[in-house]
C-alpha positions as CSV (number, residue, x, y, z in Angstrom):
1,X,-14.9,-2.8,23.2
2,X,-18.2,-2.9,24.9
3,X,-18.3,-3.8,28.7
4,X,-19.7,-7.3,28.7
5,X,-16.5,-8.2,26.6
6,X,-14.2,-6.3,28.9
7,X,-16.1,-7.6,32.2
8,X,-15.3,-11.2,30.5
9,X,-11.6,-10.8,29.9
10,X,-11.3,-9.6,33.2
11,X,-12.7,-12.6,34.6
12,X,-10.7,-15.1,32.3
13,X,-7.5,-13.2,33.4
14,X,-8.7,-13.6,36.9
15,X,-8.5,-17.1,36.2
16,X,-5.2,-16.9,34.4
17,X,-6.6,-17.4,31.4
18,X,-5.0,-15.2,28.3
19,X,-8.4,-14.2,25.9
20,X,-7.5,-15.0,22.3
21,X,-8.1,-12.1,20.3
22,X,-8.8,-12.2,16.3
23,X,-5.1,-11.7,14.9
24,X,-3.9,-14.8,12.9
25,X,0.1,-13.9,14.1
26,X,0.9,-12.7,10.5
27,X,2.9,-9.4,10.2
28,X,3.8,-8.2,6.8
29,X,6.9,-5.6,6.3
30,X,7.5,-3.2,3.5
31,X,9.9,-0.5,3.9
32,X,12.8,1.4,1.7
33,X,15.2,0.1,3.8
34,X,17.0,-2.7,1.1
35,X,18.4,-5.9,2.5
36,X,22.3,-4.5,2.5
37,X,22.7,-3.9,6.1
38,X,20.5,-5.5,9.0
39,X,17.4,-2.9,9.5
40,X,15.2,-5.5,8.5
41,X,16.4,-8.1,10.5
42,X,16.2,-5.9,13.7
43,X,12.6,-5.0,13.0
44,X,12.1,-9.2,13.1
45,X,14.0,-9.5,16.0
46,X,11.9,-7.3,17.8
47,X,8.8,-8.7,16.8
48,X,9.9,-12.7,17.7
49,X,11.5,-11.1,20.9
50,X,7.5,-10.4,21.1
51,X,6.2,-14.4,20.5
52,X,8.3,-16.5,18.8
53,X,5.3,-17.9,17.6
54,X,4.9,-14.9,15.2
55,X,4.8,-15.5,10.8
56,X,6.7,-12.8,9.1
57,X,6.6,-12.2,5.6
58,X,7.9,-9.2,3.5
59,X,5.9,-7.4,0.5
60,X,9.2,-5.5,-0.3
61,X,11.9,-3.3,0.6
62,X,13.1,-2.1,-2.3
63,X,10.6,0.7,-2.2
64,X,12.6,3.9,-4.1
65,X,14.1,5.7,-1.5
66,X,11.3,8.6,0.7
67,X,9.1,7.7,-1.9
68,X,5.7,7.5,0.1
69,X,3.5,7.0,-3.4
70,X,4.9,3.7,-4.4
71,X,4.4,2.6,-0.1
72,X,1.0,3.6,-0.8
73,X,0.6,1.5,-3.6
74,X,2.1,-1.6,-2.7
75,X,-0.2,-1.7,0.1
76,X,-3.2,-1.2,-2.1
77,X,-1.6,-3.9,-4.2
78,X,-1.5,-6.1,-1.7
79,X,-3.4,-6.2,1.5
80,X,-6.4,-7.7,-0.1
81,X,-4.8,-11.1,-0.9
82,X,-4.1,-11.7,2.8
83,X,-6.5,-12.5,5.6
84,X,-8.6,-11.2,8.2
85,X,-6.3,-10.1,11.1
86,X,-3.1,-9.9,9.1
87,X,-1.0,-7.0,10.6
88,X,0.8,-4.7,7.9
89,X,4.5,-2.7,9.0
90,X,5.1,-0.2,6.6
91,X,8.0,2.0,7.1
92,X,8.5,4.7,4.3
93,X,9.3,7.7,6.8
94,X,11.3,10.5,5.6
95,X,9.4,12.4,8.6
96,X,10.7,10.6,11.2
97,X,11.1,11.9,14.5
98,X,8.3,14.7,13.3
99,X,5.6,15.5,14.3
100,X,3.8,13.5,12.0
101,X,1.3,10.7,13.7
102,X,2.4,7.0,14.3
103,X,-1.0,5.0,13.5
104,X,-2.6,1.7,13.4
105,X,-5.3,2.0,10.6
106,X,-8.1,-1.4,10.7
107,X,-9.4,-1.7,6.8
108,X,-13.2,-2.3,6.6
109,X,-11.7,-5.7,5.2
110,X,-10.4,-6.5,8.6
111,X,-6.1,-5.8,8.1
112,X,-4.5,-3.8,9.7
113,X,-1.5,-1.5,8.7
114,X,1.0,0.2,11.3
115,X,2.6,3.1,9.6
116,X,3.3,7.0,9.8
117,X,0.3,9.0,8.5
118,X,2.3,10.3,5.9
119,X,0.5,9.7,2.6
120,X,1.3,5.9,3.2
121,X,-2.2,5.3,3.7
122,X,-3.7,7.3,0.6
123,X,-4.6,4.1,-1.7
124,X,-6.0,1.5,1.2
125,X,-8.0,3.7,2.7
126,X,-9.9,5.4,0.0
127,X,-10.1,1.5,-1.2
128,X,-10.5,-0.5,1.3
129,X,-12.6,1.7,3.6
130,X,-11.4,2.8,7.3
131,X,-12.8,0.4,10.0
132,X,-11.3,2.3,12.8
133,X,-7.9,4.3,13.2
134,X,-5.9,5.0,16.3
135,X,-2.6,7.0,17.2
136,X,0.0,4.4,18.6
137,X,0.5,5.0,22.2
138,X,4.2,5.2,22.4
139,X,4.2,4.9,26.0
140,X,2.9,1.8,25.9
141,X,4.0,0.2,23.3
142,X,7.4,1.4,22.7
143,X,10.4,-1.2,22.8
144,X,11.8,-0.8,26.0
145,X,14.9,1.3,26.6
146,X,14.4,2.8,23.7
147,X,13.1,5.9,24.4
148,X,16.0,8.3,23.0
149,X,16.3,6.7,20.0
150,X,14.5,9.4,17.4
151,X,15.7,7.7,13.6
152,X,14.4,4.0,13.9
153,X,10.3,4.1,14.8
154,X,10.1,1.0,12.4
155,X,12.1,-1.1,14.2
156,X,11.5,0.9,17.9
157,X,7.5,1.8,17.9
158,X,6.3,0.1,14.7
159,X,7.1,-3.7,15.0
160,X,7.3,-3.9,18.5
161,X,3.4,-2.8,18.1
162,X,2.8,-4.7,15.1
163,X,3.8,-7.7,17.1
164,X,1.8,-7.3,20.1
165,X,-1.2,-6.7,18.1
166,X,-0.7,-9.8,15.8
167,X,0.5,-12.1,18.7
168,X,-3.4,-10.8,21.1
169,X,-0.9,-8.8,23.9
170,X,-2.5,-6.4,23.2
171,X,-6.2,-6.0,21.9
172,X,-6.6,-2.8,18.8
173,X,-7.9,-1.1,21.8
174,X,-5.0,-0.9,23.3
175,X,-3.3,0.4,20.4
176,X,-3.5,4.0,21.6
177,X,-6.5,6.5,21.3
178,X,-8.8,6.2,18.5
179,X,-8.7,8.9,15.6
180,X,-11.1,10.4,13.1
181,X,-11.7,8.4,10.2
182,X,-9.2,10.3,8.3
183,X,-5.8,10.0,7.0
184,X,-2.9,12.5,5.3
185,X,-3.6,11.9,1.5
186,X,-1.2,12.6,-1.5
187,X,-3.7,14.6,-4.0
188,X,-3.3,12.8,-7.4
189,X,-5.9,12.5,-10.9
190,X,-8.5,9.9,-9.3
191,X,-10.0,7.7,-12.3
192,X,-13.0,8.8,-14.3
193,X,-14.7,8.6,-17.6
194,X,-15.9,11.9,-18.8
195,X,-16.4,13.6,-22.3
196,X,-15.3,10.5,-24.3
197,X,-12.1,10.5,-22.4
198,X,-10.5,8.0,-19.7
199,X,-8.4,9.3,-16.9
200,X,-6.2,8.4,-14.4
201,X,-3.2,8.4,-12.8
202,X,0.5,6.4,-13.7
203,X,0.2,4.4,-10.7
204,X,3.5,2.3,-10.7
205,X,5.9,0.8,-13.2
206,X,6.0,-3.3,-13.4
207,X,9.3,-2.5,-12.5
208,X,10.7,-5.8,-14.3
209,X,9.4,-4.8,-17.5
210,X,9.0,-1.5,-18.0
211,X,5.3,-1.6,-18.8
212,X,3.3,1.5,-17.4
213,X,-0.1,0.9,-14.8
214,X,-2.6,3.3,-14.4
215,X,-5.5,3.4,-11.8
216,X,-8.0,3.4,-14.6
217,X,-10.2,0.1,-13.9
218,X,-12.0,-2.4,-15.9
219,X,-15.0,-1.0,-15.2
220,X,-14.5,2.5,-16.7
221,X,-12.7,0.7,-19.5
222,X,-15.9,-0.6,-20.5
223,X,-17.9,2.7,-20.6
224,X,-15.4,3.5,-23.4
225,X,-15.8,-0.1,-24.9
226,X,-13.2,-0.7,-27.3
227,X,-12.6,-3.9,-28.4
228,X,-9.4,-6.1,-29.3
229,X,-7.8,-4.5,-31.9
230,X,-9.4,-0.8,-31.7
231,X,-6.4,1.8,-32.0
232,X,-6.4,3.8,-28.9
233,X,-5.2,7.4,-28.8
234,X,-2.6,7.9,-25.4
235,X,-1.8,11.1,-23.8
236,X,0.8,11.3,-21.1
237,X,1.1,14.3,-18.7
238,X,4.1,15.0,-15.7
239,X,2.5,18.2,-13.2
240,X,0.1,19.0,-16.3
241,X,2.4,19.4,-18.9
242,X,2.2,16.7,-22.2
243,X,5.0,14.5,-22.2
244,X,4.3,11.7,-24.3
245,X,1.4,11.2,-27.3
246,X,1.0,8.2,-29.2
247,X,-1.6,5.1,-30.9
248,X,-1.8,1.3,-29.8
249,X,-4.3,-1.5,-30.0
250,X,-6.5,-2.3,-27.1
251,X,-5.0,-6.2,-26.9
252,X,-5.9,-9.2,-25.0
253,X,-1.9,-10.6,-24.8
254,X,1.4,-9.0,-25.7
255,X,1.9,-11.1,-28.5
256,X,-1.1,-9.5,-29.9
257,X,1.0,-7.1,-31.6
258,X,4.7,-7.2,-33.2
259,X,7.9,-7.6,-31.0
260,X,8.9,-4.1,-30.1
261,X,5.4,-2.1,-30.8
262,X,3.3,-0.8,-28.2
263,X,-0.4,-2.4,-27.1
264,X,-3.0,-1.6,-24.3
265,X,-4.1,-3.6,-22.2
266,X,-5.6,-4.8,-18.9
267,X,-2.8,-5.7,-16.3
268,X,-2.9,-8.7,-13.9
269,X,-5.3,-6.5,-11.4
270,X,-7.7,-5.4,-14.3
271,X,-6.4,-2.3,-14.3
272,X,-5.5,-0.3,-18.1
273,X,-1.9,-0.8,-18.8
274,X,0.6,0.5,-21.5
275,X,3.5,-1.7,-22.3
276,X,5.8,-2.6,-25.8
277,X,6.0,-6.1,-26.7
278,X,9.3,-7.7,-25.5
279,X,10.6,-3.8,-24.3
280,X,10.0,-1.1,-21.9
281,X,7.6,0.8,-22.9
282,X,9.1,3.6,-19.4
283,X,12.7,3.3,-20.5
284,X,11.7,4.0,-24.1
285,X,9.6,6.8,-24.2
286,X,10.9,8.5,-20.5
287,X,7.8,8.2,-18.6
288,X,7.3,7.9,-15.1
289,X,5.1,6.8,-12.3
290,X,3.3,8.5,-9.5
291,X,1.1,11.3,-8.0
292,X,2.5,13.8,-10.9
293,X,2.0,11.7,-13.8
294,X,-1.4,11.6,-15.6
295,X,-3.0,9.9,-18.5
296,X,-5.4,10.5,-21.1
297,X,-7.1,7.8,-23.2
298,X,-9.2,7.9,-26.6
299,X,-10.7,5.7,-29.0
300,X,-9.0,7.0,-32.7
């Protein structure tokens, strides 16, 4: 914040005047917690005990138990289709009470996510860019009375910051002391085209239907420029080791191909995707998602 901005805030507050900052009140929660016991609701609480003028939405909590991967790439999935100033709560935190850093990270496309600096942040920040990142001052923005409570940051540091930062108490300034444009990344097979060959990673599952997403873009789809119909050759790897080899047509819609046979094909974020028509294409051949699963893609 440069000093002509902070000279006029201080004047306005002189004034009694409250500056408006550039937060639109909108907090979005993901977590593993579920919805069987009240977690959630006590992380809302906190943040309308904040402003009850406050919008809260959830991306999900049904995030597979510890499982910082799928955090990371719900986020990705997601923060784009919300606004400027939208605040992100994201608590996947198997390290809680660690040593591990409690953050607010501000995407080059103007969200912001309050999470552990776990590998939560892997996918939005190698995509979205890092605006600015800063260690949450847990001194000052810390639910009060809270202080020996070591298991519940999401409810006790996270959305209790979350809300002061969507509802202008606080500016991102006053988040805490600003970081090095860096996070904790999860390694994993980052997308590429090379030597005839597409790869990429097994992002995620569409978890209602079994059909398998990688990270491999329309873009690099295109240096290998099948078209509808082509037979593609699939290779599937889990920590390096083939699991899975097979043939499907590149396809424009599912019914493309006979109920119960397997197709490629570009997923609802243009992304290269494997699925069996009317079936799970994961339950059926065992394969699953994440960091240690690979892929390997050939024209025939």
């Amino acid at each position: 914040m440069n000093k002509t901005l902070k000279t006029l805030i201080l004047i306005l507050m002189l004034f009694g005047i409250r500056p408006t900052f550039a937060q639109n009140k909108i907090i979005v929660y993901q977590s593993d917690f579920g919805l069987k016991d009240g977690a959630v609701s006590e992380m809302k609480g906190v943040a309308i005990g904040v402003s009850a003028d406050l919008k809260l939405y959830d991306l999900t909590h049904e995030i597979p138990n510890y499982n910082i991967w799928e955090a990371s790439y719900r986020l990705f999935q997601t923060v784009s289709y919300w606004p400027k100033g939208t605040v992100f709560v994201s608590v996947v935190d198997p390290g809680v009470g660690t040593a591990r850093k409690s953050v607010v990270l501000k995407t080059n496309t103007g969200q912001f996510i309050v999470t552990p600096d776990n590998g939560t942040l892997t996918l939005v920040a190698q995509t979205y860019g890092i605006a600015a990142i800063r260690q949450i001052d847990e001194v000052k923005n810390r639910r009060a009375g809270s202080g020996k409570s070591y298991t519940f940051h999401g409810r006790d540091v996270y959305s209790y910051t979350a809300a002061r930062l969507a509802a202008g108490v606080i500016t991102f300034e006053q988040v805490g002391p600003e970081l090095p444009k860096q996070v904790v990344s999860i390694p994993y097979q980052r997308s590429v085209f090379e030597g005839g060959k597409l790869k990429g990673t097994i992002d995620i599952h569409d978890v209602q239907y079994g059909n398998i997403w990688t990270d491999i873009s329309e873009g690099l789809v295109k240096q290998l420029n099948p078209k509808y119909g082509d037979l593609l050759h699939l290779k599937i790897f889990n920590k390096g080791k083939l699991v899975h080899e097979s043939d499907a047509p590149y396809s424009e819609t599912f019914g493309s191909v006979p109920e119960g046979k397997p197709l490629v094909y570009l997923n609802s974020l243009m992304q290269l995707s494997f699925a069996l028509n009317m079936g799970s294409f994961a339950d059926a051949y065992k394969i699953g998602s994440g960091a240690d699963w690979s892929v390997e893609v050939t024209k025939k």
